[in-house]
C-alpha positions in Angstrom: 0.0 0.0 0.0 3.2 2.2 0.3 4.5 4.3 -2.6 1.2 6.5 -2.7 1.0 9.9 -4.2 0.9 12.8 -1.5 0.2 16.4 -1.8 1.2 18.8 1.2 -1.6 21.6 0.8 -0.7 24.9 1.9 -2.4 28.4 2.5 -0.5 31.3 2.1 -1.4 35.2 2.8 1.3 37.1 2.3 4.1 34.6 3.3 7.0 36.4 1.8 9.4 35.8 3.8 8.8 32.5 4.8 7.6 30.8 1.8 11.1 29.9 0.0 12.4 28.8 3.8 9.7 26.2 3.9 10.1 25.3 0.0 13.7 24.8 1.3 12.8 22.4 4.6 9.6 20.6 2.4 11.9 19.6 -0.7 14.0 18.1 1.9 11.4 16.1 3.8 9.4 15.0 0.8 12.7 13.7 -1.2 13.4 11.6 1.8 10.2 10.2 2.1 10.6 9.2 -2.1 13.8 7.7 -1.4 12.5 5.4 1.5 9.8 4.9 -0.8 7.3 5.8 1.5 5.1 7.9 -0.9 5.5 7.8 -4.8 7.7 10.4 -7.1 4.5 12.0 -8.2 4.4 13.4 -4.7 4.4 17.3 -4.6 3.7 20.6 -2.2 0.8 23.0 -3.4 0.9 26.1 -2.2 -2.8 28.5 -2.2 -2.3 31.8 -2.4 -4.8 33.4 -0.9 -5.2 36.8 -2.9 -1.8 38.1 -1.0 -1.1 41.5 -1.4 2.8 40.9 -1.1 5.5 38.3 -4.2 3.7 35.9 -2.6 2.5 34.7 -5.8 5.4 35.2 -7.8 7.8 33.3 -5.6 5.4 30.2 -6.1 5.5 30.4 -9.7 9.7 30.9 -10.0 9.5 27.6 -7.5 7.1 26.0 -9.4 9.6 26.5 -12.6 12.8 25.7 -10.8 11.2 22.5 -8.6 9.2 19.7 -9.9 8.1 19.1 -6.3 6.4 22.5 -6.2 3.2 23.7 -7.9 0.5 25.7 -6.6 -2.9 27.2 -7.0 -3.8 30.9 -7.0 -7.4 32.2 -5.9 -9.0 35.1 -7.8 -8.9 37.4 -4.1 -9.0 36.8 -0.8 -11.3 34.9 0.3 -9.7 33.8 4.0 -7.6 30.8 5.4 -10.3 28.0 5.4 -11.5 28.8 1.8 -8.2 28.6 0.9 -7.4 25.5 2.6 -10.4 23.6 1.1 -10.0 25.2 -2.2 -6.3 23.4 -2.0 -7.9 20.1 -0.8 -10.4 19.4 -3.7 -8.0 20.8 -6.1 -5.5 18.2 -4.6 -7.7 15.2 -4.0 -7.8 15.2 -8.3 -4.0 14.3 -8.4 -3.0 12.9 -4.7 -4.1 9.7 -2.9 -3.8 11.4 0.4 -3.3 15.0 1.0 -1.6 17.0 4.0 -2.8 20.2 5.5 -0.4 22.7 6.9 0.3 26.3 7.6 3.0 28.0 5.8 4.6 29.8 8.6 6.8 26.7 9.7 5.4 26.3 13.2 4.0 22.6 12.5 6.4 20.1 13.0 7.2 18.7 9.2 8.8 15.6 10.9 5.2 14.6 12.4 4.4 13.9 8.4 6.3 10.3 8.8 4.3 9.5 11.5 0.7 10.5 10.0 1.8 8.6 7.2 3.2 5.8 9.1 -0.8 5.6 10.7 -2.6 6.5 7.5 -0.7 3.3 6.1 -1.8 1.2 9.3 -5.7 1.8 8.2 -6.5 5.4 9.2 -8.5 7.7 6.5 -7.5 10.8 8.7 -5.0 11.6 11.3 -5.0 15.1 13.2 -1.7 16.8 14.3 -2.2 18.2 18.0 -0.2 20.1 19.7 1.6 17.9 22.9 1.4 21.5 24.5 1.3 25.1 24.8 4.8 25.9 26.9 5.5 28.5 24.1 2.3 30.1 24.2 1.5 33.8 25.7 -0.5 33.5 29.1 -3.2 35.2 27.3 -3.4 32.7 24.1 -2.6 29.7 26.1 -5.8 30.4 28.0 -8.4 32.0 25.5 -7.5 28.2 22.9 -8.6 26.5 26.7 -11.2 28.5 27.3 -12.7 28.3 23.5 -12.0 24.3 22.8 -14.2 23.5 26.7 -16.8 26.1 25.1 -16.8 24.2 21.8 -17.4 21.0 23.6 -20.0 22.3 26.2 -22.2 23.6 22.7 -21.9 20.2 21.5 -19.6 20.8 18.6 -16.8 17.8 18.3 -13.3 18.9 18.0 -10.1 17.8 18.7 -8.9 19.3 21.6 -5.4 21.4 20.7 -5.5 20.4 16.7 -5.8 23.5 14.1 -5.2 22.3 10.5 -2.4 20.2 10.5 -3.9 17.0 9.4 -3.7 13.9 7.0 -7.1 12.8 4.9 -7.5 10.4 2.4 -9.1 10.7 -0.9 -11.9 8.9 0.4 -12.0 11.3 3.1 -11.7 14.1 0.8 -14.6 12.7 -1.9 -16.7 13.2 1.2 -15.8 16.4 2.2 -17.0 17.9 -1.1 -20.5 16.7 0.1 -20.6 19.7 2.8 -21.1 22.7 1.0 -21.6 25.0 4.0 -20.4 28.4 2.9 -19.5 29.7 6.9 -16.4 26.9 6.9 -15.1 25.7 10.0 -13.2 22.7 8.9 -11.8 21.7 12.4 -15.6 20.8 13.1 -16.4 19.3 9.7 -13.2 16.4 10.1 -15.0 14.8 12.8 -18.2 14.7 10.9 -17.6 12.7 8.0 -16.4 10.1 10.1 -14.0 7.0 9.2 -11.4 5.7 11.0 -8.9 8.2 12.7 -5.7 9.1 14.6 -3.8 11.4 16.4 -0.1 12.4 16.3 1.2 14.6 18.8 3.7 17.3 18.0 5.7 20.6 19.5 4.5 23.7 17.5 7.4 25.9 16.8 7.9 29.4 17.2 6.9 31.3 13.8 9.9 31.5 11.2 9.6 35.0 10.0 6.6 37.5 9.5 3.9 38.5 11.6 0.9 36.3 12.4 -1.9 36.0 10.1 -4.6 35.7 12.6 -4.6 38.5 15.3 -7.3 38.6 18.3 -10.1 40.4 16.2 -9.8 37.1 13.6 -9.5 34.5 16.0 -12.7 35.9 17.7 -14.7 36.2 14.7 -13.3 32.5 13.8 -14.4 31.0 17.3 -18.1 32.7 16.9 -18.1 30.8 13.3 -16.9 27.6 14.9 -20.1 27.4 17.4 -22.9 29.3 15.2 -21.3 27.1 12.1 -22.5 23.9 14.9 -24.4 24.5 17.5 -27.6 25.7 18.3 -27.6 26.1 21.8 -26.8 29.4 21.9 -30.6 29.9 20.9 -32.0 27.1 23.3 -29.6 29.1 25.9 -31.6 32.7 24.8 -35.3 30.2 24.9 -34.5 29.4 28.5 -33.5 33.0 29.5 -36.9 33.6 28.0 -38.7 31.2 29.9 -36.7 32.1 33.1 -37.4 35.6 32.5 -41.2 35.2 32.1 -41.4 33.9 35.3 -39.3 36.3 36.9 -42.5 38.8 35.4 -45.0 36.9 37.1 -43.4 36.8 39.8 -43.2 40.5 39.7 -46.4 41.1 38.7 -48.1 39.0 41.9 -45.9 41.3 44.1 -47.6 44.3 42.3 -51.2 43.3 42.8 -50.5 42.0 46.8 -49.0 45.5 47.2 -52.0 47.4 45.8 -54.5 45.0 47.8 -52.6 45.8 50.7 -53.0 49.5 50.2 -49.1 50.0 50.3 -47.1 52.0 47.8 -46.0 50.3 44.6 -42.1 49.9 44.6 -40.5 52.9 42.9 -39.0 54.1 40.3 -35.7 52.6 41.0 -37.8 49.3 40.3 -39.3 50.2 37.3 -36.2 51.3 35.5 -33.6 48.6 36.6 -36.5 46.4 35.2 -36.9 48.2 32.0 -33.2 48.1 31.6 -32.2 44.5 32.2 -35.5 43.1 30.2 -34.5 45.7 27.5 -30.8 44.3 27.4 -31.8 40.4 27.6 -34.6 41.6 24.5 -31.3 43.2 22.4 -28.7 40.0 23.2 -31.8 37.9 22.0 -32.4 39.2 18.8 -28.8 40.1 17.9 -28.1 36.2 18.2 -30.9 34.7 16.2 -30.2 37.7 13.6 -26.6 36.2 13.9 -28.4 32.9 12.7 -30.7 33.9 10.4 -27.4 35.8 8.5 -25.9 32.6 8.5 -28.8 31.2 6.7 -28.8 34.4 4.4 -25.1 33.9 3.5 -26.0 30.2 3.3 -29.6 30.4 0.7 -27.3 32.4 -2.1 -25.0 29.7 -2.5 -22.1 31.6 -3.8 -18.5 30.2 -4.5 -16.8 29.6 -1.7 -13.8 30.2 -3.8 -12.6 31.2 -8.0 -9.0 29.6 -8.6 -7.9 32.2 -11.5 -4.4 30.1 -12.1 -3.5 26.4 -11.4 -0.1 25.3 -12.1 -1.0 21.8 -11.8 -2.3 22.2 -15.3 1.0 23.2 -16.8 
């Protein structure tokens, strides 16, 4: 079963300065792996650019000419990291028999590759890459991933805990994956849904090579509300039980009211009144701005627009 064509997929968003330094450390890895015969000659990297503002695009293309191990894939504009990613996987799945996902910035171990393969060759159609630890995290980022993977779990969404995008899939896997054609992508909770047999190979993430990060706070926010909206719908059976709770809480309320007046006594003032107005108000406004959250989803969702245009594809040359 050995010998098998593999394709290392790869985003990139203006990766400048890293991209020929990981062309440099992936050349070496996948000629090793062709001389042990572990995967086939026909084995290449595809780089995704990702609309990048930067050579980005140009560097592929002069590696591309120089390197037969190198080709890549360029999107018509930016259209964010898991567009890209999946418009790289079923672009790949037409050549590879398995494919490899990775980030261009050098901070996934390449050497965990042998081992996914050595696991994808024992029987597994996908095996994730998590991280054995977060020792060379920030305080802050160590503790909002915590925080955000116990959320994902407690709304029900199936991840695996510490694992981002570095991950092995078959073809089989991949046919499958064409089937979901959500438009708000969250591929870390998609994996887990299609199923087959998997695996797990633990790793030490590196510190980034060169270049700044591509996903500051403000993206990894907006990519963690994705993750649960994209999966869950508690959220909304969360706002129905506030509701119910807070009906009660009214009745309540109201039967103080009317014992009051029947007692003759002065109705609870204004104090009262307007800390009530206030927090129903609030609870009203957090209520609709998440099911109009939903309902956006569903709006982006009903068009049904590519998720991606690939305007060059050096696969074809």
């Amino acid at each position: 079963m050995k010998n098998e064509i593999l394709y290392i997929v790869i985003p990139c968003y203006n990766e400048e300065e890293v991209i020929e330094e990981t062309t440099k450390r992936l050349k070496e890895k996948l000629n090793n792996l062709i001389k042990n015969k572990t995967i086939s000659k026909d084995s290449k990297v595809m780089y995704v650019n990702d609309g990048s503002k930067d050579k980005t695009w140009e560097l592929i293309e002069k590696i591309h000419e120089k390197e037969k191990l190198f080709s890549g894939i360029s999107l018509s504009r930016n259209r964010g990291h898991q567009n890209a990613l999946l418009a790289g996987l079923m672009t790949a799945k037409e050549y590879a028999d398995v494919v490899i996902s990775m980030d261009a910035d050098l901070q996934d171990d390449i050497d965990a590759i042998d081992e996914m393969l050595d696991k994808y060759y024992a029987g597994n159609e996908i095996v994730y890459g998590v991280r054995s630890s977060r020792k060379k995290d920030a305080w802050f980022k160590k503790t909002t991933a915590e925080i955000f993977y116990k959320f994902m779990k407690t709304m029900g969404v199936d991840v695996v805990y510490n694992h981002a995008d570095y991950r092995l899939a078959s073809k089989k896997v991949l046919n499958e994956l064409e089937n979901y054609k959500e438009v708000n992508l969250f591929l870390r909770g998609v994996f887990p849904l299609i199923g087959f047999k998997s695996d797990v190979v633990y790793y030490e993430r590196n510190e980034r090579f060169a270049g700044e990060s591509k996903y500051p706070l403000k993206k990894m926010l907006n990519f963690a509300w994705d993750g649960i909206t994209s999966f869950s719908v508690k959220p909304i059976r969360f706002v129905l039980s506030l509701g119910i709770i807070m009906f009660i809480m009214s009745l309540l309320v109201l039967l103080y009211c009317l014992i009051v007046k029947i007692l003759g006594h002065t109705v609870a003032g204004w104090t009262f009144i307007v800390c009530s107005i206030w927090i129903t108000s609030a609870i009203e406004m957090l209520a609709i701005g998440l099911i109009g959250e939903y309902i956006g989803k569903i709006y982006s969702e009903t068009k049904a627009r590519p998720r991606y245009i690939i305007s060059k594809n050096l696969n074809e040359k």
